[in-house]
VEXZAZA-913544 format. One line per field, with one value per residue: residue number from 1; x, y, z of N, C-alpha, C, O in turn. Coordinates in pm, whole numbers. Layout:
! VEXZAZA-913544
num = NUM,...
n_X = X,...
n_Y = Y,...
n_Z = Z,...
ca_X = X,...
ca_Y = Y,...
ca_Z = Z,...
c_X = X,...
c_Y = Y,...
c_Z = Z,...
o_X = X,...
o_Y = Y,...
o_Z = Z,...
This chain:
! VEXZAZA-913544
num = 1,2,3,4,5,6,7,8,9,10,11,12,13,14,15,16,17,18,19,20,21,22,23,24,25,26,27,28,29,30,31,32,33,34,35,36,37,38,39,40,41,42,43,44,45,46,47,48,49,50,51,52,53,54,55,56,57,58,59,60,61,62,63,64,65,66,67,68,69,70,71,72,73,74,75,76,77,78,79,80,81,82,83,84,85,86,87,88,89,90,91,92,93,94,95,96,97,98,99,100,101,102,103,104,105,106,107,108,109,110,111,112,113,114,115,116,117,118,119,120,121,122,123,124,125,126,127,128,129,130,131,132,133,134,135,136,137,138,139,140,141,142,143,144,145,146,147,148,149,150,151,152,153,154,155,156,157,158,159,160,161,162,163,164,165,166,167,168,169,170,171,172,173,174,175,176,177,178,179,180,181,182,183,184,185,186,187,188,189,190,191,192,193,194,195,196,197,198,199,200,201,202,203,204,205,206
n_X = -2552,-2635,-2672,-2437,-2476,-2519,-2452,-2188,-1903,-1730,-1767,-1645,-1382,-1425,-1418,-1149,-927,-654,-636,-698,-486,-311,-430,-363,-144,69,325,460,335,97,51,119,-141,-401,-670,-962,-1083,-1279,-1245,-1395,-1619,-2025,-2285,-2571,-2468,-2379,-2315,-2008,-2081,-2112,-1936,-1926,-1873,-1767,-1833,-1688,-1902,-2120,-2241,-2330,-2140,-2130,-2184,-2109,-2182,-1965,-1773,-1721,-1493,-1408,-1142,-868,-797,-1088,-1173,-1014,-1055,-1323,-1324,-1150,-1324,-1499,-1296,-1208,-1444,-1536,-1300,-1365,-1628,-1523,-1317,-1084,-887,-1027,-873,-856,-892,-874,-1021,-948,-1024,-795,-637,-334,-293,-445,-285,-86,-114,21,-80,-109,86,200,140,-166,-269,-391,-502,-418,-614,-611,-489,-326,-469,-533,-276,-254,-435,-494,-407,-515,-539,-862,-885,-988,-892,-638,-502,-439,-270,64,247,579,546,313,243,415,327,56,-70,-314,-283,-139,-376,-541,-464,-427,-682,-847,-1143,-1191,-1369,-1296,-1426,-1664,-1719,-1731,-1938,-2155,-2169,-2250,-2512,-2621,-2605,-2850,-3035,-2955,-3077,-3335,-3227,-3099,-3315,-3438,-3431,-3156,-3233,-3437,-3278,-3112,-3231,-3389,-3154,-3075,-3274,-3278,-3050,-3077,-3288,-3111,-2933,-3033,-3196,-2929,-2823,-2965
n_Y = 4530,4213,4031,3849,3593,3451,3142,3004,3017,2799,2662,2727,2599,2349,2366,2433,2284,2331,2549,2569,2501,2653,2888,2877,2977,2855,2898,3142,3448,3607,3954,4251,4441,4588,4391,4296,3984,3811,3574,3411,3458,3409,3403,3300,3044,2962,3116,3397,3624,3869,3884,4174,4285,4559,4767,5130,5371,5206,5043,4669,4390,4119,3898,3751,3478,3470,3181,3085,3271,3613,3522,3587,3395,3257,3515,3573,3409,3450,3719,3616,3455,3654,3814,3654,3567,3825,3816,3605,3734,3979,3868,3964,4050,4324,4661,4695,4854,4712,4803,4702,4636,4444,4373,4303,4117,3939,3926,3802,3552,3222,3117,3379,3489,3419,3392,3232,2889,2817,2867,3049,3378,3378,3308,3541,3684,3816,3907,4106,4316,4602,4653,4818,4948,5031,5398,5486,5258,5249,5390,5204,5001,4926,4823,4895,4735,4740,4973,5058,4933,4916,5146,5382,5620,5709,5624,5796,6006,5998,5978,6174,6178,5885,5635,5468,5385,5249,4994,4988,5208,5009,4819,4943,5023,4726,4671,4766,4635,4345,4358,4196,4014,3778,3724,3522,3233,3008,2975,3187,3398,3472,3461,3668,3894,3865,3974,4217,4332,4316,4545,4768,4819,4906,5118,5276,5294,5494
n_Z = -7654,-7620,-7272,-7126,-6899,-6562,-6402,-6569,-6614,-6609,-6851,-7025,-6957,-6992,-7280,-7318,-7124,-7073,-6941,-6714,-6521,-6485,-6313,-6043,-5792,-5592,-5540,-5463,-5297,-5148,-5303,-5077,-5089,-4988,-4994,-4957,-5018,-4907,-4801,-4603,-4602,-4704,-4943,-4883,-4834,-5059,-5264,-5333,-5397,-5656,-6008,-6191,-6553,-6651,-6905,-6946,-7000,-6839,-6903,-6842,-6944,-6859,-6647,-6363,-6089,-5777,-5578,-5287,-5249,-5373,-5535,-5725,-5939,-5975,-6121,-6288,-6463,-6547,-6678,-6862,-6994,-7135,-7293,-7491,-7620,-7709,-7873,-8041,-8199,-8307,-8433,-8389,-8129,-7954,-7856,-7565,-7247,-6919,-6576,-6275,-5894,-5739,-5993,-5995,-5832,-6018,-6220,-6176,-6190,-6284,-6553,-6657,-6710,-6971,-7292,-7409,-7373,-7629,-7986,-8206,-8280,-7944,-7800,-7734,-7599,-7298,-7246,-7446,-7331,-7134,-6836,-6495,-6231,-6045,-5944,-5723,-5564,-5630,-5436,-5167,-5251,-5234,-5294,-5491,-5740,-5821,-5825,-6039,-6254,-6295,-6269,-6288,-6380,-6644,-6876,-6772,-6822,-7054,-7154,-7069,-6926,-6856,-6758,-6458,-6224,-6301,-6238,-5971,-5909,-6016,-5849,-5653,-5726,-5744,-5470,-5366,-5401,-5258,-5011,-5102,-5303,-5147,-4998,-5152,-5328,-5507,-5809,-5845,-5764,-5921,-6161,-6099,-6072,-6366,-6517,-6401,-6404,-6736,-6762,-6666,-6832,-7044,-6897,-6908,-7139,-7285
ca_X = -2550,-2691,-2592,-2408,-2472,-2543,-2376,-2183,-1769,-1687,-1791,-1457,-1274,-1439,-1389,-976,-901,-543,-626,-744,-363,-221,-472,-327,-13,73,464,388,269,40,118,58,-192,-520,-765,-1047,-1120,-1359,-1208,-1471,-1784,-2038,-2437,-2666,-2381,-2376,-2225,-2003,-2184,-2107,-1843,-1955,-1812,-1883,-1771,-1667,-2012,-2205,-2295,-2272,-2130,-2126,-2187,-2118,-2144,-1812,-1785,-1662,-1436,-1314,-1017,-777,-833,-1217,-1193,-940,-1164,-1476,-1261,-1097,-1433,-1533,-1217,-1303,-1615,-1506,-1266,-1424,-1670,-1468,-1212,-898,-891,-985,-825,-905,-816,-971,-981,-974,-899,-649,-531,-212,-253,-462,-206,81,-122,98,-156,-162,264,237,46,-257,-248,-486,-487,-421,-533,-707,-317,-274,-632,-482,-129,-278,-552,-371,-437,-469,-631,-899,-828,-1006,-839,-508,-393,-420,-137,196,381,625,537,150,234,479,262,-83,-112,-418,-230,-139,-482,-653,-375,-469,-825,-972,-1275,-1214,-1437,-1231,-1500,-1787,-1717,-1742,-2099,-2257,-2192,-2361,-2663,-2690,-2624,-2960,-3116,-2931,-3169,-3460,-3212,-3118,-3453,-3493,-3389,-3089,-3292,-3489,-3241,-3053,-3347,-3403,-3090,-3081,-3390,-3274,-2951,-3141,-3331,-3056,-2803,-3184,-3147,-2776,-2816,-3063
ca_Y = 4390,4063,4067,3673,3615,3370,3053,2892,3010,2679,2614,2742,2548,2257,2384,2462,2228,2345,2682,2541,2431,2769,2955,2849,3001,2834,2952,3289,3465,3710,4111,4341,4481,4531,4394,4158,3857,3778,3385,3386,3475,3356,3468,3197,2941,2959,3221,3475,3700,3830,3986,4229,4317,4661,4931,5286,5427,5171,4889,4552,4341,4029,3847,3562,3426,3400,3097,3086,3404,3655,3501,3583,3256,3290,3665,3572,3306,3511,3815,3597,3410,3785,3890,3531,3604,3953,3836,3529,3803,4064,3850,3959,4118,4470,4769,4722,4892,4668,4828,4600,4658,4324,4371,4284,3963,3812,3912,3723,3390,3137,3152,3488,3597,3415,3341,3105,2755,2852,2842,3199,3522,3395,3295,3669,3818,3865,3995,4262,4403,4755,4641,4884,4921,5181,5533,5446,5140,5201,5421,5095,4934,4982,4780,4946,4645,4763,5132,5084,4816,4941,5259,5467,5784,5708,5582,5916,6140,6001,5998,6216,6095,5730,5590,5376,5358,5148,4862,5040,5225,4911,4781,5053,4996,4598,4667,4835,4527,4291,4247,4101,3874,3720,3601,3411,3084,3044,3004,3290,3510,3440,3528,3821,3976,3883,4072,4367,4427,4407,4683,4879,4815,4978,5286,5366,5325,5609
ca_Z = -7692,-7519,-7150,-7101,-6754,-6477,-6340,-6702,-6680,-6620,-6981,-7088,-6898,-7053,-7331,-7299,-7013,-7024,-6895,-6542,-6443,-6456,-6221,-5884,-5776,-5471,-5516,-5469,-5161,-5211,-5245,-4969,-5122,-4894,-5138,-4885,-5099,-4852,-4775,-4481,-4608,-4843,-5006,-4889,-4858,-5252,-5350,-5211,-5427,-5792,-6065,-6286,-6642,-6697,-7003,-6915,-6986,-6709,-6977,-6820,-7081,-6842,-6497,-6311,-5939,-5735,-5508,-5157,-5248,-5472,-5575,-5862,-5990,-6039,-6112,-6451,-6609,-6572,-6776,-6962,-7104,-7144,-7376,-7573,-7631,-7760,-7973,-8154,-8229,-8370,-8549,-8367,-7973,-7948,-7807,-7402,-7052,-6789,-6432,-6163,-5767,-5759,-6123,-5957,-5829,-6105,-6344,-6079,-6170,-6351,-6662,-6715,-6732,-7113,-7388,-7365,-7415,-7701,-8082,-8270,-8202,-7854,-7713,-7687,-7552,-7197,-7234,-7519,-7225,-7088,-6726,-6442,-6097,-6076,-5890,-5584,-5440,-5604,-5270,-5126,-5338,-5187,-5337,-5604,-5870,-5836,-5839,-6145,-6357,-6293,-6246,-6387,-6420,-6801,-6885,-6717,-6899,-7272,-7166,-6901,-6910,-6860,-6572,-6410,-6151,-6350,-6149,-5810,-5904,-6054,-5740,-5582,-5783,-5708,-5366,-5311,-5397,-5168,-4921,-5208,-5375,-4995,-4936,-5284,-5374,-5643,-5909,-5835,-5725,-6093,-6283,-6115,-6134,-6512,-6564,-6345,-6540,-6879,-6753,-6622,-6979,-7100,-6888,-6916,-7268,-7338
c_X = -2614,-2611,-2517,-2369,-2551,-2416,-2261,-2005,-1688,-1687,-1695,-1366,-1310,-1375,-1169,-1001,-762,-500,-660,-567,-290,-267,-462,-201,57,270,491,354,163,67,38,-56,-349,-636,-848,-1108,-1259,-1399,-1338,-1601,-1846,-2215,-2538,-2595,-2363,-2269,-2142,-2035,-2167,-2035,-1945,-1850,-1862,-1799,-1814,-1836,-2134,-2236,-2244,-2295,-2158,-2124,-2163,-2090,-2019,-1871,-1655,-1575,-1403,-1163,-979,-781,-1010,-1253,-1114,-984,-1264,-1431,-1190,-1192,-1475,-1432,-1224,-1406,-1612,-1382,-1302,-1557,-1662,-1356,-1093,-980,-853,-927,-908,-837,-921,-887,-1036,-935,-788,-645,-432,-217,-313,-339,-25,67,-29,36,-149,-30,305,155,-6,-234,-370,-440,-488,-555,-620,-582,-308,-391,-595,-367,-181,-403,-457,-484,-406,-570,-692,-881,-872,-948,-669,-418,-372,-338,-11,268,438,592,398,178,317,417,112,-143,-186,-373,-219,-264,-549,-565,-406,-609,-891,-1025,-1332,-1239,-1398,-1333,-1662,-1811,-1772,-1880,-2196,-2307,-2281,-2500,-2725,-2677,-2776,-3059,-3106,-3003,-3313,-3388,-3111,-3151,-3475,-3424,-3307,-3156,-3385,-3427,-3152,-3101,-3358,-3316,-3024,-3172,-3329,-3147,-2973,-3176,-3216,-2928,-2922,-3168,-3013,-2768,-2884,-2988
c_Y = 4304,4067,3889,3669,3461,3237,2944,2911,2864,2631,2658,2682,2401,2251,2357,2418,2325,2498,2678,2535,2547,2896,2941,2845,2994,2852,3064,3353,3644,3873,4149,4421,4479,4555,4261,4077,3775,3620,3372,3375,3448,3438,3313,3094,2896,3001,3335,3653,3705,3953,4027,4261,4448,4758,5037,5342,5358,5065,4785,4420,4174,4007,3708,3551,3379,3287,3113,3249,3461,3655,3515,3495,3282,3403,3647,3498,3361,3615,3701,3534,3550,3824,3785,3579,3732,3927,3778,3640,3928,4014,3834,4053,4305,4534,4749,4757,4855,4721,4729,4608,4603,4293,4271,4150,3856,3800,3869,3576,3330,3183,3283,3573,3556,3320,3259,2994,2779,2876,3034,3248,3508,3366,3420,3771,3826,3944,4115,4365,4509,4691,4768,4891,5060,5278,5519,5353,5158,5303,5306,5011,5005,4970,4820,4887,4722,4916,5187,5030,4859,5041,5351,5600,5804,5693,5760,6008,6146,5987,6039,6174,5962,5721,5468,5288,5274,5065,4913,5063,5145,4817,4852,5010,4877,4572,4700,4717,4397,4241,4129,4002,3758,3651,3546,3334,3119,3046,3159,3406,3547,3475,3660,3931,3971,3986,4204,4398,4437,4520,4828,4891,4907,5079,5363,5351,5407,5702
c_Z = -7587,-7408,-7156,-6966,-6699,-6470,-6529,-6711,-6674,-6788,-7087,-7041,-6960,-7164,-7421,-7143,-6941,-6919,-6736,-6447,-6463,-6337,-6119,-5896,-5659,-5457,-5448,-5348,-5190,-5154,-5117,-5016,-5020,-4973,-4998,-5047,-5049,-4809,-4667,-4494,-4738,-4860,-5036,-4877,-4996,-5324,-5266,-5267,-5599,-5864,-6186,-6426,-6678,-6783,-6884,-6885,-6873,-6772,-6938,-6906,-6975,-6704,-6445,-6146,-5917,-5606,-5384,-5185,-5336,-5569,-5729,-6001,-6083,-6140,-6294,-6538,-6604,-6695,-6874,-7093,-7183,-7290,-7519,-7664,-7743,-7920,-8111,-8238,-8326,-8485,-8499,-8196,-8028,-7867,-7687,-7328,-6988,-6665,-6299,-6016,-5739,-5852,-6078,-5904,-5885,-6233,-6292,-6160,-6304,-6513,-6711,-6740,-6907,-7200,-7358,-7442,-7556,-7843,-8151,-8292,-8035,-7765,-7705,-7642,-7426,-7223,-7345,-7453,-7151,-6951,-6616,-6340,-6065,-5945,-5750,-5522,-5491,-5490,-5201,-5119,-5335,-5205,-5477,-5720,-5908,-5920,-6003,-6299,-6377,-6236,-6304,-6434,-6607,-6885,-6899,-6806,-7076,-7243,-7036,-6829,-6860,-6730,-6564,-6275,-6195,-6284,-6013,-5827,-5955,-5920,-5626,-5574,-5726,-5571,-5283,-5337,-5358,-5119,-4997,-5250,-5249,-5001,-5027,-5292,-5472,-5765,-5934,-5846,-5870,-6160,-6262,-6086,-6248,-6532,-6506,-6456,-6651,-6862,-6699,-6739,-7006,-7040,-6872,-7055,-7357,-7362
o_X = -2637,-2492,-2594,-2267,-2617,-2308,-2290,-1950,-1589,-1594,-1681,-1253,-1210,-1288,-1110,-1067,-752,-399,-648,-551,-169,-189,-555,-136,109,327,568,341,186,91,-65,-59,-399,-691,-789,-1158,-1329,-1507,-1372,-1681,-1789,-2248,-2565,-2665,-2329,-2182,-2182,-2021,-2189,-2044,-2017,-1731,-1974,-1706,-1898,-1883,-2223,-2266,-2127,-2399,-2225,-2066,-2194,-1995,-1960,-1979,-1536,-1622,-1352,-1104,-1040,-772,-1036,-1343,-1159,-968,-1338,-1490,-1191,-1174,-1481,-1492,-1243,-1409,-1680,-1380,-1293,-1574,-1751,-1316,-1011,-1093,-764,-912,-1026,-722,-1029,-767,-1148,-815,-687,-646,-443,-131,-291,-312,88,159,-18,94,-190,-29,392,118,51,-189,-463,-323,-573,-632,-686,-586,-236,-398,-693,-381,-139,-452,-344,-607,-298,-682,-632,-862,-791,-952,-579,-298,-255,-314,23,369,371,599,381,145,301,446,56,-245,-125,-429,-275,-257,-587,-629,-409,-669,-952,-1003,-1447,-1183,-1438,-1320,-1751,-1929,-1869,-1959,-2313,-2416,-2358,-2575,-2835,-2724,-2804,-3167,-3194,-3031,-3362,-3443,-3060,-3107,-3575,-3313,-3330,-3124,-3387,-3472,-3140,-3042,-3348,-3360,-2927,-3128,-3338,-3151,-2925,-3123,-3241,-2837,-2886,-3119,-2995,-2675,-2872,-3033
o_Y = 4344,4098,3811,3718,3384,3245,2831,2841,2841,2562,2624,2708,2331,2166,2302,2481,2372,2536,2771,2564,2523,2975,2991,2766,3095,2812,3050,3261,3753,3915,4101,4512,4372,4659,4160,4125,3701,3563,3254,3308,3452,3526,3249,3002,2781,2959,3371,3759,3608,4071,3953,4261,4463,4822,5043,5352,5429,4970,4764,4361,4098,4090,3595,3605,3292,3299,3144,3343,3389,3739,3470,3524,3310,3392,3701,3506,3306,3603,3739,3541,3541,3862,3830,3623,3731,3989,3825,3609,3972,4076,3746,4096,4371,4467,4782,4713,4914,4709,4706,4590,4668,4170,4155,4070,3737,3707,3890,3501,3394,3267,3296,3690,3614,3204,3180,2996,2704,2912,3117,3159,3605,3409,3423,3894,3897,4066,4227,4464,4476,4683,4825,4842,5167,5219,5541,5365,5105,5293,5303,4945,5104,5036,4793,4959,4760,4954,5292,5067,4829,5036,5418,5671,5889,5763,5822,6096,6230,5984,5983,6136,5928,5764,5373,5170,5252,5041,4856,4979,5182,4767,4809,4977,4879,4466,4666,4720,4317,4122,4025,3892,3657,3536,3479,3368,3221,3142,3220,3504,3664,3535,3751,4045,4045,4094,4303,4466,4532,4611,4948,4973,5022,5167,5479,5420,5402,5808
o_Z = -7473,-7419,-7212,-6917,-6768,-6528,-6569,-6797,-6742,-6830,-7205,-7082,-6980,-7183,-7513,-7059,-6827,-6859,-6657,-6328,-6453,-6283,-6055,-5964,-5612,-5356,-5353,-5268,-5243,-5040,-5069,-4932,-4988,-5010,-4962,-5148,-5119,-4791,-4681,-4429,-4847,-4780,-5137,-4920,-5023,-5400,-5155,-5207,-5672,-5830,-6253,-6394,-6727,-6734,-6794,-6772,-6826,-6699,-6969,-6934,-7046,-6634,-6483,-6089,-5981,-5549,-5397,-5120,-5421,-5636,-5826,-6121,-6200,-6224,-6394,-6660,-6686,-6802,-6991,-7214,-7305,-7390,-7632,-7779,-7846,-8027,-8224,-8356,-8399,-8583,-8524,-8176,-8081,-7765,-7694,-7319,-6982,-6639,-6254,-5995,-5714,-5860,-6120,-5942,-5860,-6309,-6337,-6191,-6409,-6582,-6826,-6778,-6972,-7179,-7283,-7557,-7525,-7842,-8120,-8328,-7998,-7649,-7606,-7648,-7404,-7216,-7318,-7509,-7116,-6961,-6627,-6359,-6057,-5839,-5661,-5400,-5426,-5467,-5161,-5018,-5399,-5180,-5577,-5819,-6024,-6032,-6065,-6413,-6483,-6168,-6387,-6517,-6676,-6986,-6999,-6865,-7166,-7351,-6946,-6715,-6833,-6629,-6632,-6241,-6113,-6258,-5963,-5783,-5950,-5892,-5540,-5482,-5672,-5530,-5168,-5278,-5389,-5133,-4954,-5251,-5297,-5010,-5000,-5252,-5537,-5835,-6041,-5907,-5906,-6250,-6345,-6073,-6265,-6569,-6579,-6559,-6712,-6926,-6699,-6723,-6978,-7111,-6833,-7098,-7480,-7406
C-alpha cells in the first residue's frame, strides 16, 4: 500500500483535540526499564531522528520525525494515527500485535488505560492492539508489570515465525544512510527518505 510518511501527526490532533490532554503523565514516574529516549540529543537541531511503522515481513506502513526525543507521548500518536488510518479503512480495527521496545510506558500514558475520546469503533483501536515488547530489548525490562503484560513469549508460541524484530532491522537499513541525510537540508532530507523507503517497500515486496 501507499507509504504515509513525513512531518503531518499533528493533523490528528487537530483533528481530535481531546486526545492531546491524556499524553502527559506527569503523576507517574517512569519504569525502570532501560529504554534511552535520548532527552539530550537531537538530528540537525530538528529532529531527534525518526519512528518507523513496520509489518512482520519488513513493509513500512508509515513514518514520521520525532522531536527533541523519543518519548511515549510522540511514539502513541504516531501509532495511534497509524491504527486510525487502518481502521477507517477497513471498517472496524483489525487483528494487531505491535512490538515496541517501551510498549510499557506508552501504554502507562493517561490516554491509553481507556477508551478514546473518539466516536465508535476508533474509541477502542488501542486497547484491542495485543501489545508486547520485542525479544531483543525485553531482557532489559525488569520490572514484573513489563515481564507479566508484555511479554513476547505468547505471541512467538502461537506464531513462530513472528518477527518481532522489523523495527530493529529497518533501523539497520536507514542507518546506513545517516551520514547523506545529515548533510541535507529538511526538506531534502524528507524527500529523500520518502523516495528511499518506496524503493525499499519495492524490494521487500518481491
Amino acid at each position: 500500500g501507499p507509504v504515509r510518511s513525513g512531518p503531518g501527526f499533528h493533523n490528528g490532533l487537530q483533528e481530535h483535540p481531546a486526545l492531546a490532554s491524556g499524553t502527559i503523565d506527569e503523576d507517574e514516574e517512569v519504569t525502570i526499564c532501560h529504554k534511552n529516549i535520548g532527552q539530550g540529543s537531537c538530528l540537525r537541531k530538528w529532529s531527534r531522528g525518526h519512528q518507523f511503522v513496520v509489518r512482520g515481513g519488513g513493509h513500512i506502513d508509515t513514518w514520521q520525525p520525532l522531536y527533541k526525543s523519543e518519548s511515549p507521548s510522540q511514539v502513541f500518536l504516531i501509532l495511534l494515527q497509524w491504527l486510525l488510518s487502518l481502521t477507517k479503512s477497513a471498517g472496524k480495527t483489525p487483528p494487531i500485535v505491535r512490538a515496541y521496545d517501551n510498549m510499557c510506558n506508552i501504554d502507562r500514558l493517561h490516554v491509553a488505560r481507556s477508551p478514546l475520546p473518539l466516536p465508535s469503533p476508533y474509541n477502542g483501536v488501542w486497547l484491542g492492539v495485543k501489545k508486547i515488547i520485542d525479544v531483543f530489548h525485553f531482557k532489559n525490562h525488569v520490572s514484573p508489570r513489563c515481564r507479566e503484560l508484555y511479554s513476547p513469549a505468547e505471541v512467538k508460541e502461537s506464531h513462530p515465525n513472528f518477527n518481532t524484530q522489523a523495527g530493529e532491522q529497518t533501523f539497520s537499513w536507514v542507518s546506513r544512510f545517516s551520514h547523506i541525510l545529515c548533510a541535507m537540508n529538511k526538506t531534502h532530507h524528507l524527500f529523500y527518505l520518502h523516495r528511499m523507503v518506496i524503493r525499499r517497500n519495492l524490494y521487500t515486496s518481491r
